[in-house]
DRENFI-576677 format. One record per residue (C-alpha): residue in one letter; x, y, z. Coordinates in steps of 0.25 Angstrom, whole numbers, padded with zeros to 4 digits, always signed. Layout:
DRENFI-576677
aXYZ ...
END
This chain:
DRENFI-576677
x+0099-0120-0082 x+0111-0112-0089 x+0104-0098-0096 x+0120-0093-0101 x+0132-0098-0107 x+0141-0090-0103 x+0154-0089-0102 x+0159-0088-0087 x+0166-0074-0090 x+0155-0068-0099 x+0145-0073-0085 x+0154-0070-0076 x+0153-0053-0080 x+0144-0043-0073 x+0131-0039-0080 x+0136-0026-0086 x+0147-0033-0093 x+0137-0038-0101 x+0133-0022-0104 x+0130-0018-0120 x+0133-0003-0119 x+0131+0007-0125 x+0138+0021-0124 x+0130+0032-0130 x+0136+0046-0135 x+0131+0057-0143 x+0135+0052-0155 x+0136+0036-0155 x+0132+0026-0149 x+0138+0013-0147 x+0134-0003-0144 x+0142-0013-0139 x+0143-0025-0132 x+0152-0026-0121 x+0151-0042-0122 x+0153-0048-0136 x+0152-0064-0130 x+0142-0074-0138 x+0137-0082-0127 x+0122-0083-0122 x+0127-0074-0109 x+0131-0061-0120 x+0118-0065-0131 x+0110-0062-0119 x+0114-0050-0113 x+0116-0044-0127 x+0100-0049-0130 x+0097-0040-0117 x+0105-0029-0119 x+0098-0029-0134 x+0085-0030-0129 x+0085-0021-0118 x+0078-0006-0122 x+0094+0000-0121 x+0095+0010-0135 x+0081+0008-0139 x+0068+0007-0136 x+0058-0005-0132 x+0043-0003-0136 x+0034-0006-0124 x+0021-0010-0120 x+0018+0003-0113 x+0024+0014-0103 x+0023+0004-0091 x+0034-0005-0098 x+0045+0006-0099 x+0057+0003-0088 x+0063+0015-0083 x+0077+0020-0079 x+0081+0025-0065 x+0092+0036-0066 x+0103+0034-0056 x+0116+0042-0053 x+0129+0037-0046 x+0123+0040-0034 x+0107+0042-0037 x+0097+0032-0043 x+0081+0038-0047 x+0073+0023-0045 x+0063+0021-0058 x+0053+0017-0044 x+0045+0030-0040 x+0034+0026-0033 x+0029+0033-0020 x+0040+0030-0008 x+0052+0025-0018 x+0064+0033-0016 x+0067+0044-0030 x+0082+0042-0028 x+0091+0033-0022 x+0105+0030-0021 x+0112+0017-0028 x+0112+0007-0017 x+0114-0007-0018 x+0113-0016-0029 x+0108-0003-0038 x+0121+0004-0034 x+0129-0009-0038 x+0123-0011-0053 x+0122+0005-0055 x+0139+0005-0051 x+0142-0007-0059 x+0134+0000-0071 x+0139+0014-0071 x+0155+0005-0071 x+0151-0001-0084 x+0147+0011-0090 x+0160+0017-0086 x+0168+0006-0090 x+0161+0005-0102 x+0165+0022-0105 x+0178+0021-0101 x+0180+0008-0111 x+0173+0017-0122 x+0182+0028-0119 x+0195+0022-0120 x+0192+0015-0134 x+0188+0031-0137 x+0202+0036-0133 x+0211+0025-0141 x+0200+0028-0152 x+0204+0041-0152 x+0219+0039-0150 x+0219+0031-0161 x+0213+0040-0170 x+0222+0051-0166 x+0234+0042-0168 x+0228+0040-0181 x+0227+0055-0184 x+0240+0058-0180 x+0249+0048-0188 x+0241+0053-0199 x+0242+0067-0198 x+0253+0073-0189 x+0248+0087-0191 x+0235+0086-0191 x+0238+0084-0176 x+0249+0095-0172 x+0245+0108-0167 x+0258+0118-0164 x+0266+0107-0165 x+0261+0098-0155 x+0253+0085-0156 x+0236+0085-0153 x+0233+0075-0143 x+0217+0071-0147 x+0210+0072-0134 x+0199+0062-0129 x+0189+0071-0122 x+0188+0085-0119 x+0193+0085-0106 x+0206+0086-0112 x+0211+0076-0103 x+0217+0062-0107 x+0219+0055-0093 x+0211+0044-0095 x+0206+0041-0082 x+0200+0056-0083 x+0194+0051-0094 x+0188+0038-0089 x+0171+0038-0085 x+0170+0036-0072 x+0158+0039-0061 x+0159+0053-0062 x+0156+0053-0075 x+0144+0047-0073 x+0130+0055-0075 x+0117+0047-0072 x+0110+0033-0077 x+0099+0025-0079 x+0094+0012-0077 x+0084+0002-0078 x+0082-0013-0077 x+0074-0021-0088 x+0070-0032-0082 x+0072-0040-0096 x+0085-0035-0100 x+0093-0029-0089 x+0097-0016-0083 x+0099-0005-0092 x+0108+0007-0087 x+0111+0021-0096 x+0122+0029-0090 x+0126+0043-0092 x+0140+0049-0090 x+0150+0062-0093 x+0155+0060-0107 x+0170+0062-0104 x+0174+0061-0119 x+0166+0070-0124 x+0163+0085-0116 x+0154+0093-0122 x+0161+0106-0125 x+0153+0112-0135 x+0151+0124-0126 x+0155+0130-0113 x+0147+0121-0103 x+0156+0111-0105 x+0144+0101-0103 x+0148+0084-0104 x+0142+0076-0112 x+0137+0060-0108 x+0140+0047-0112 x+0127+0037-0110 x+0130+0022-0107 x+0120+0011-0107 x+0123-0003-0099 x+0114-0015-0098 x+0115-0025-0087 x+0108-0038-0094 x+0100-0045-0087 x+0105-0061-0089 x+0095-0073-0092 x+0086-0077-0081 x+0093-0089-0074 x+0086-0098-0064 x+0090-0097-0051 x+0083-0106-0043 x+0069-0114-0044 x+0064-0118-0029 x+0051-0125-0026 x+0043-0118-0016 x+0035-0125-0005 x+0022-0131-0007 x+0011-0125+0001 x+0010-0135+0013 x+0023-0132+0016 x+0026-0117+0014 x+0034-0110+0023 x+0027-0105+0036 x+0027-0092+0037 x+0028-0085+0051 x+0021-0070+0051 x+0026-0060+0061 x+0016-0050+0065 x+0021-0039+0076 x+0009-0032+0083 x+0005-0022+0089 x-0011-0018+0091 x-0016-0015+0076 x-0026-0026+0082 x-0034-0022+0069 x-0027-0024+0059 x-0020-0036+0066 x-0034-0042+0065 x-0035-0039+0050 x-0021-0045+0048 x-0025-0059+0056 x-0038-0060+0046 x-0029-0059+0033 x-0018-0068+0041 x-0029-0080+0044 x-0034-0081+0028 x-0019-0080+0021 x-0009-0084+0032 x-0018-0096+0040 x-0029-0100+0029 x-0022-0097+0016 x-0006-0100+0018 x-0008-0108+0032 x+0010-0106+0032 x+0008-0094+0041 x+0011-0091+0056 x+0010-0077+0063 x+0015-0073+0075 x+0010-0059+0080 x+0019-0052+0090 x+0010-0043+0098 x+0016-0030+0104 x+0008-0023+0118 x-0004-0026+0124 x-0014-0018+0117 x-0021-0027+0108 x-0016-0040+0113 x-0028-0047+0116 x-0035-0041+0103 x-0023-0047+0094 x-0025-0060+0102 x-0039-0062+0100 x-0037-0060+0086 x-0027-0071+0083 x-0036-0081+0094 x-0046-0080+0085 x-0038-0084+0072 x-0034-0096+0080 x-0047-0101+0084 x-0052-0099+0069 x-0054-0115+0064 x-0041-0117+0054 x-0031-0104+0060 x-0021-0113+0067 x-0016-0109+0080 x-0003-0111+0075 x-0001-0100+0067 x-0004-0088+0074 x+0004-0083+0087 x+0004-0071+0095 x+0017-0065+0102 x+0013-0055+0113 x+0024-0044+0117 x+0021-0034+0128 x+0030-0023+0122 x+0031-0011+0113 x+0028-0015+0096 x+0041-0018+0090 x+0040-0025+0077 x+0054-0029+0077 x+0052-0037+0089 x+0038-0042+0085 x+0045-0047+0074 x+0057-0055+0080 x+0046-0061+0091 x+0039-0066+0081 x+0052-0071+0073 x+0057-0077+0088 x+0043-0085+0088 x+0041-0092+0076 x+0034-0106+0076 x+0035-0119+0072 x+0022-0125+0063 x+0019-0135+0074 x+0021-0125+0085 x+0009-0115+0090 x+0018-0104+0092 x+0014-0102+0108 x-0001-0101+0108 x-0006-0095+0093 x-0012-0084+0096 x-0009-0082+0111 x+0006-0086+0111 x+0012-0076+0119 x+0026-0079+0114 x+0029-0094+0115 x+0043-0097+0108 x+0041-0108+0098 x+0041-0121+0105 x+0049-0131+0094 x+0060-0123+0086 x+0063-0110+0094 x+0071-0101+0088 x+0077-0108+0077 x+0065-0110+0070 x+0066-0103+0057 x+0053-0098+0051 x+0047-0087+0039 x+0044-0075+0044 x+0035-0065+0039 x+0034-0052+0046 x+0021-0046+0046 x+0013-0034+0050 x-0002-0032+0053 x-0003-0023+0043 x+0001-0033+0031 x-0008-0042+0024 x+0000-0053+0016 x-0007-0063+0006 x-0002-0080+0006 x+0006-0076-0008 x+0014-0067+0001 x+0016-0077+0011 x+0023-0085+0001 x+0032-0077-0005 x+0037-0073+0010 x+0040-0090+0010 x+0045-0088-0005 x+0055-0075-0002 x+0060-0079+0012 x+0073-0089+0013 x+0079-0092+0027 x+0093-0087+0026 x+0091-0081+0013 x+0079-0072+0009 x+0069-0062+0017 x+0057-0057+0011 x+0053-0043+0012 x+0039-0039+0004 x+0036-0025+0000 x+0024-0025+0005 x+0012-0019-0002 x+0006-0007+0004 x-0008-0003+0004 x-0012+0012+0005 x-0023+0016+0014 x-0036+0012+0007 x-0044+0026+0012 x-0036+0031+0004 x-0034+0022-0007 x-0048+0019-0011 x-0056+0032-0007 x-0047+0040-0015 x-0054+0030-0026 x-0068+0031-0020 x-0066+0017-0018 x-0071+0010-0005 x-0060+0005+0003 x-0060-0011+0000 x-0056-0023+0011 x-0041-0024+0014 x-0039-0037+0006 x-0046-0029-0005 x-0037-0018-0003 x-0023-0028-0004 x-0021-0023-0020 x-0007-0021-0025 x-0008-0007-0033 x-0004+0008-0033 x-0017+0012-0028 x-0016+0001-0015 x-0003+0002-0010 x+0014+0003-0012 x+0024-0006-0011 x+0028-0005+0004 x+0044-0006-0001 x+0050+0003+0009 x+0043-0009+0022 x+0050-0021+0025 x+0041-0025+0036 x+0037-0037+0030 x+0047-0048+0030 x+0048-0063+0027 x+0060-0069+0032 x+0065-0082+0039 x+0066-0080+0054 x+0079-0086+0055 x+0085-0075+0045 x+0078-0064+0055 x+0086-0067+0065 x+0098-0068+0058 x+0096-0056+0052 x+0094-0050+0068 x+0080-0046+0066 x+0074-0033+0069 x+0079-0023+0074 x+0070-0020+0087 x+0076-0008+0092 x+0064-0004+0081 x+0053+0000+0090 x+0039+0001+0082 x+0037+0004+0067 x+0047+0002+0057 x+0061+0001+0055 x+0062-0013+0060 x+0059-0021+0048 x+0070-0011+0037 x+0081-0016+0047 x+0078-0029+0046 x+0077-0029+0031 x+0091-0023+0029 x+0096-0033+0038 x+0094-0041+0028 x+0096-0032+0017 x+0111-0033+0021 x+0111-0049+0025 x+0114-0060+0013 x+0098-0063+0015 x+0091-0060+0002 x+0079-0049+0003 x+0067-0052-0006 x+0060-0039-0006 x+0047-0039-0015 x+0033-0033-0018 x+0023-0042-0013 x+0010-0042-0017 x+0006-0051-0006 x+0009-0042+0007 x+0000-0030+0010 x+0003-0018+0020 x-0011-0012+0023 x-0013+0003+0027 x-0015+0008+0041 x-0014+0021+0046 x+0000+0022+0052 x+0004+0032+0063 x+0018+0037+0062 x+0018+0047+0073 x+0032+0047+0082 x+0025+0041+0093 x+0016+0030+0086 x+0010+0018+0096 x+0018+0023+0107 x+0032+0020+0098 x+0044+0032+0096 x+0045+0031+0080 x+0059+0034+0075 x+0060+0045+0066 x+0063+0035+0055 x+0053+0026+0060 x+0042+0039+0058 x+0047+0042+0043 x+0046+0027+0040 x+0031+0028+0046 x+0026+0042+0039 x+0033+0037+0027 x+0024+0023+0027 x+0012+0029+0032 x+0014+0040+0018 x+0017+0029+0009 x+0006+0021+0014 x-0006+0029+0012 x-0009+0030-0002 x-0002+0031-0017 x+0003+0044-0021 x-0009+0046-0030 x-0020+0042-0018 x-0013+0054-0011 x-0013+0064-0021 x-0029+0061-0022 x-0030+0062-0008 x-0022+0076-0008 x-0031+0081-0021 x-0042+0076-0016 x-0051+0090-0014 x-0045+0095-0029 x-0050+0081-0034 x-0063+0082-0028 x-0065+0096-0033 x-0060+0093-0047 x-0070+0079-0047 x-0082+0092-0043 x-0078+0100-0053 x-0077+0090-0065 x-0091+0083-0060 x-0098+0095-0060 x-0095+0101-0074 x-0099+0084-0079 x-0110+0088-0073 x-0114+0101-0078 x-0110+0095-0092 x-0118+0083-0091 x-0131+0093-0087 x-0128+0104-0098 x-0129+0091-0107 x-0142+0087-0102 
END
């Protein structure tokens, strides 16, 4: 399906050649199109650039519809994004630093344009004034030269826009149109010298990257139910034989009863809480309809290393047909039909996450061998003493408490923990890095591992996937393990984040002038409601 007839030189240009700009002085304004070409390609992109809220405005529906800008310098940007634990300023990287470069080139190219049609106008016009009136032009006998700016300087590479010249900007994306950008540099035409500051004046530029027609890219049929990919969960451990518990309920219903495509693999650190882990995962199997097939324990006499849990667990992936070394008591056995050139879908988990079938599919839908990982932002939940006494509330059953909202939780988009990706692709990538003892740091070098590899990253809010509050203890020394001092900033840092929203907080910090001020208004109701009576 062909959306344009375009020409192959018109489709062939960059997005900003496609710019309607308009350059803005304190006197005039002026509109023009910098491509006059009739085809469907141009009567598109002149229908967005018309459309788009540029020089006037759009009535909305509400405050809530409004898109705002984000200021930026050459070497600063201020994201639009302020929630808790987003950063205020950052510096253009990337793909931000690419469009924002290629924008501020435009504009400059566009000035520079402008300001030579402005020098051979005003050249012309003193030819004009010349041959007309010699006089008029001769001051003790030598001839006025008109002069373009009040730099008094008519080298025109002085006089050319550059960077330098550049002030500040803004943009933001309209999901409908396209990005719109209004950039503010140094007028070097026009100095203001109406008094002894000397102070510059500036020249406003707005550029528009369209946005095109949608085109189809692809339509693929996903697999039916019956044969959906299997999906293997890692799960490193380490006592929490608690919580490990409550994550094997909550794995039974969704991953066994409900999607029956799941396998887990627990890779168990130490001896303490061994047998307790055991016993749990026995009991599983020995329930009528949890197949023994899907449910393996790994047993490893050393110090916790989720890196190492990790790539054990990768290492011992199984077939459908094959029991994986015992169920619940396989102590290690190597997968007895494919070895290691079985490739399989990896999700890595941990006992503190609670994931729902939904989320199990998009980790099938978003994971490619040799082509895309999937790394969910996770939502996180705040500690529910907190969350639902500061409402007088009592504190509801953990699958009650797995609601998506301001009050509940964040976006965990600083944690790449979780992760759906093909096991072949792991190793090709080198796995972890296991030099990582304990907590954190493991799962970020992976990530840029293939950050900086031709593997597409689909990184997305999921709804499906639920970190759940504990208390976490970041002391130097936790669990027997040195944390780095990097390791211990990223644990305070979580551990803060984690607790509650800002506002939960401030009640929390208020809470004795709240209480006094609630005494204080309910005793004059009260004295008003018995002077009445």
């Amino acid at each position: 399906m062909q959306l344009f007839k375009c020409n192959s030189s018109l489709f062939s240009q960059t997005p900003v050649d496609f710019v309607k700009l308009y350059n803005y002085s304190s006197s005039s304004s002026s509109l023009s199109y910098l491509t006059t070409n009739d085809d469907d390609c141009s009567l598109h992109v002149k229908k967005q650039i018309e459309s788009a809220e540029l020089t006037k405005g759009v009535p909305l529906n509400n405050e809530y519809e409004i898109i705002p800008f984000t200021q930026f310098t050459l070497n600063r940007i201020h994201p639009v994004d302020l929630s808790l634990g987003k950063r205020v300023v950052e510096k253009p990287i990337g793909y931000k630093r690419k469009d924002l470069t290629e924008t501020l080139f435009k504009a400059l190219e566009s000035l520079n344009i402008d300001d030579e049609k402005l020098k051979k106008t005003n050249k012309r016009k003193s030819s004009s004034l010349d041959n007309k009136n010699p006089r008029a032009n001769v001051t003790n006998g030598k001839k006025y030269k008109p002069k373009f700016n009040n730099n008094n300087n008519n080298n025109n590479n002085n006089n050319k826009y550059g960077l330098e010249d550049f002030v500040e900007g803004l943009y933001r994306i309209d999901p409908t149109t396209g990005t719109q950008y209004e950039l503010y540099f140094r007028d070097k035409n026009n100095l203001n010298n109406n008094n002894n500051n000397n102070l510059p004046n500036y020249v406003k530029v707005i550029l528009m990257r369209p946005f095109a027609e949608l085109a189809k890219i692809s339509v693929t049929d996903l697999p039916f139910a019956k044969r959906k990919e299997l999906v293997h969960v890692i799960l490193p451990l380490s006592g929490r034989t608690n919580m490990f518990r409550s994550f094997m309920d909550k794995f039974v219903k969704i991953g066994l009863k409900n999607d029956k495509r799941v396998h887990l693999t627990v890779v168990y650190f130490g001896e303490e809480g061994l047998s307790e882990a055991r016993n749990i995962m026995s009991k599983i199997v020995q329930q009528k309809g949890n197949g023994r097939n899907s449910l393996r324990l790994l047993a490893l006499n050393e110090t916790f290393s989720r890196a190492k849990g990790l790539r054990v667990g990768a290492e011992r992936v199984w077939d459908d047909g094959d029991d994986g070394g015992g169920g619940a008591d396989g102590g290690g056995g190597e997968n007895k039909t494919k070895g290691k050139n079985v490739d399989a879908l990896l999700f890595m988990c941990d006992v503190d996450i609670i994931f729902s079938s939904r989320f199990l599919d998009r980790c099938r839908w978003n994971a490619k061998p040799k082509k895309q990982v999937y790394y969910p932002i996770v939502f996180s939940l705040y500690n529910p003493n907190v969350v639902y006494k500061v409402q007088g509330k009592e504190i509801p059953s953990e699958t009650d408490q797995l609601i998506v909202s301001r009050d509940t939780g964040y976006w965990r988009d600083f944690g790449f923990g979780m992760t759906c990706q093909y096991r072949s692709d792991f190793f090709n990538v080198k796995g972890f890095d296991e030099d990582v003892v304990g907590w954190g740091g493991e799962d970020v070098n992976l990530y840029r591992k293939y950050v900086k590899s031709d593997i597409k990253v689909v990184r997305a809010t999921d709804p499906g996937i639920f970190h759940i509050w504990h208390p976490k203890v970041c002391s130097s020394n936790a669990a027997g393990q040195q944390l780095s001092p990097d390791q211990y900033k990223s644990c305070i840092r979580s551990k803060a984040l984690n607790e509650a929203s800002h506002a939960q907080l401030g009640f929390l910090a208020f809470k004795d002038e709240i209480t006094k001020n609630y005494h204080h208004h309910h005793h004059h109701r009260e004295h008003a409601q018995r002077g009445r009576t």
